[in-house]
C-alpha positions as CSV (number, residue, x, y, z in Angstrom):
1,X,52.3,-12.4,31.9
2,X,48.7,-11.8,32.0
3,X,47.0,-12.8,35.5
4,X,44.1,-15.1,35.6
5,X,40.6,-13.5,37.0
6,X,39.2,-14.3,40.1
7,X,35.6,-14.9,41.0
8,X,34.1,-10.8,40.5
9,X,33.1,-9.3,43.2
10,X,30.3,-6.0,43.4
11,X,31.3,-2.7,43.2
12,X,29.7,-2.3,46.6
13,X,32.0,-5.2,48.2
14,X,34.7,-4.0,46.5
15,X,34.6,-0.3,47.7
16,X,34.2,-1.8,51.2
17,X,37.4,-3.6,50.4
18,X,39.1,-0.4,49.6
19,X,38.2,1.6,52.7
20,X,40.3,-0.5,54.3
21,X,43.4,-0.1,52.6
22,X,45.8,2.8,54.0
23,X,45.8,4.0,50.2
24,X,42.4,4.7,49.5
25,X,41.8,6.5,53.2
26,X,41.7,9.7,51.8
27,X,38.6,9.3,49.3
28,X,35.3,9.6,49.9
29,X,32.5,6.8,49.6
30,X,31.1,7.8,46.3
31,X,34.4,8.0,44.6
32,X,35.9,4.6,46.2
33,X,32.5,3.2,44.5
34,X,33.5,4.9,41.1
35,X,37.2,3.1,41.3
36,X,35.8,0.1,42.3
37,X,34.0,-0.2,38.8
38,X,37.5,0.5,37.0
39,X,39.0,-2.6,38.6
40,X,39.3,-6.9,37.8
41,X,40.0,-9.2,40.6
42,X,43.1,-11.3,39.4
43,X,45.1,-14.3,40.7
44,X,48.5,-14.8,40.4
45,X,50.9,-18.3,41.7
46,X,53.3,-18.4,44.0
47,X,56.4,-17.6,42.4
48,X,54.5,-16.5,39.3
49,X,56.7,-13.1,37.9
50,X,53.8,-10.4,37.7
51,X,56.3,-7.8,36.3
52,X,59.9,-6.8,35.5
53,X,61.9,-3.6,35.7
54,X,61.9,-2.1,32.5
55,X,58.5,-3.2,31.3
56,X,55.7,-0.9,30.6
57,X,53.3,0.0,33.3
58,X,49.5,0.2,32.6
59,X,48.2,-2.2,35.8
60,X,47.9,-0.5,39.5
61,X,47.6,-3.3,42.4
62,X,45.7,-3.9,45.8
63,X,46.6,-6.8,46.9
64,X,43.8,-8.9,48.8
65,X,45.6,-12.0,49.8
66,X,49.2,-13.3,49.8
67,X,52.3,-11.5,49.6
68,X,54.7,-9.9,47.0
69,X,58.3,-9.6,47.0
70,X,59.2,-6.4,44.8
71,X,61.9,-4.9,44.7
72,X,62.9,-1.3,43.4
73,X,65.5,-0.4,41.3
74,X,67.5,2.7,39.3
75,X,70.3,1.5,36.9
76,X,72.5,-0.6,38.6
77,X,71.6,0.7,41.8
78,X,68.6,-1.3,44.1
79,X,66.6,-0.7,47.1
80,X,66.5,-3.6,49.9
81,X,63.4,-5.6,48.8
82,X,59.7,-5.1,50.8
83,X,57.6,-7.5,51.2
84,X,53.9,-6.2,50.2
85,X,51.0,-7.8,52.1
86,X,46.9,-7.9,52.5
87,X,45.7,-4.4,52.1
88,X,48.9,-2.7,50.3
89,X,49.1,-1.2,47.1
90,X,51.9,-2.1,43.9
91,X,52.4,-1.4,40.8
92,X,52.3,2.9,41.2
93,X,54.4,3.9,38.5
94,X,50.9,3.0,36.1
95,X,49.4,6.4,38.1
96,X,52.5,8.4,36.9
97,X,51.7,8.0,33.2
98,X,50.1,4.9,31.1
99,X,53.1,3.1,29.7
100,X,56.0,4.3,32.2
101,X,58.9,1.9,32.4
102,X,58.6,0.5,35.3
103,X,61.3,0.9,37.8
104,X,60.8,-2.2,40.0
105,X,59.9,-5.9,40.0
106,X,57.4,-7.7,41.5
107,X,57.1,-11.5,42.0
108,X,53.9,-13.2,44.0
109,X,56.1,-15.2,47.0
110,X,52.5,-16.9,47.7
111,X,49.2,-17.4,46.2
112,X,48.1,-14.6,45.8
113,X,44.8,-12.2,44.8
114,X,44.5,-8.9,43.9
115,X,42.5,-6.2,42.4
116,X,43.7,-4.6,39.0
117,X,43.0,-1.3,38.4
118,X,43.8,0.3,34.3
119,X,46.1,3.2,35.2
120,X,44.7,5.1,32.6
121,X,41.8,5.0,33.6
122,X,42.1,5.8,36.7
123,X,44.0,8.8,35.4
124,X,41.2,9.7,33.6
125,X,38.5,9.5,36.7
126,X,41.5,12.0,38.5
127,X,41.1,15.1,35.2
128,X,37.4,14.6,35.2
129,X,37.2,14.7,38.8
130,X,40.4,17.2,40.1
131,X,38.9,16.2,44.2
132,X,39.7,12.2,43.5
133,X,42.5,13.6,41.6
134,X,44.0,15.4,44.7
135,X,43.4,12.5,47.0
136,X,45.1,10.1,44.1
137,X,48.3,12.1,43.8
138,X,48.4,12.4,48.0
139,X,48.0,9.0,48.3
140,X,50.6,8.3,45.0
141,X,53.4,10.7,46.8
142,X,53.0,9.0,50.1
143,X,54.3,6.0,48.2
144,X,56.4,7.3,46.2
145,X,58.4,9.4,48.9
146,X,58.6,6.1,51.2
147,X,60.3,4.0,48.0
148,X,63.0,6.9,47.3
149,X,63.6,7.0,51.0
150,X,63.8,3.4,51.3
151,X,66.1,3.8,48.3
152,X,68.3,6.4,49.8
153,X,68.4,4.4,52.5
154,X,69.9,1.4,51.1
C-alpha cells in the first residue's frame, strides 16, 4: 500500500533530523544533506500494513514519530517481534539490492511518520561516492548482524 505524504520538510531540516538517528552517525554533514534530497516524508495509520514478507523491497525507513511492530522472518522460522520507535531505521533489505524480497513485516501500531528513502537510489549515491558508501554498508551490517542475532536468539 502506498503511504500518504506528509507536509515536506527542507533538506536542511531534514539532515538535522538525520544526525540524530544512531543510523546516519557515521556520515558526514555534506552527505546527510545529499540523502536528505533522496527522501519523501510519508504517513502511515495505526494498524495500517506498510509491508509483508515476501514483497519486494525498493523503500528504506526512518521513522520520525510513532511506532512499528515488525517482525523478521526465514521460512517457517521467525524472530521475536521489535518494536521500532522515533529515530530508528526499517525497511533495510531495500539497501541490499532494489527489489529484494523482503524477509520481514512491518505494521504501523500507531500513527505514525516517516521519511522514505528510494533504495536505489540511495545505492546509487553509495558507487558514486565509495566514502557514503562505506559508512552505508557499516551502518547496513550493524542492522543486519543485530536482526540475525535477534534471530538466533529466538
Amino acid at each position: 500500500m502506498v503511504p500518504s505524504a506528509a507536509p515536506a520538510s527542507t533538506d536542511r531540516d531534514v539532515a538535522t533530523l538525520l544526525a540524530g538517528v544512531a543510523f546516519f552517525s557515521g556520515f558526514s554533514d555534506e552527505q546527510r544533506r545529499r540523502m536528505a534530497s533522496n527522501c519523501r516524508p510519508v504517513k502511515f495509520r495505526a494498524g495500517q500494513q506498510i509491508y509483508q514478507v515476501g514483497e519486494p523491497s525498493y523503500v528504506f525507513y526512518v521513522l520520525v514519530e510513532g511506532s512499528v511492530f515488525f517482525s523478521f522472518a526465514v521460512g517457517q522460522r521467525q524472530a521475536p517481534a521489535q518494536v521500532i520507535g522515533r529515530g530508528e531505521v526499517f525497511g533495510w533489505a531495500a539497501l541490499v539490492e532494489a527489489g529484494t524480497p523482503r524477509n520481514g513485516s512491518a505494521a504501523a501500531m500507531t500513527d505514525c511518520t516517516a521519511l522514505a528513502f528510494d533504495g536505489a537510489d540511495l545505492l546509487a549515491m553509495a558507487d558514486a561516492d565509495h566514502t557514503l558508501g562505506y559508512s552505508l554498508m557499516r551502518a547496513l551490517n550493524k542492522i543486519i548482524t543485530g536482526t540475525l542475532w535477534a534471530f538466533v536468539a529466538g
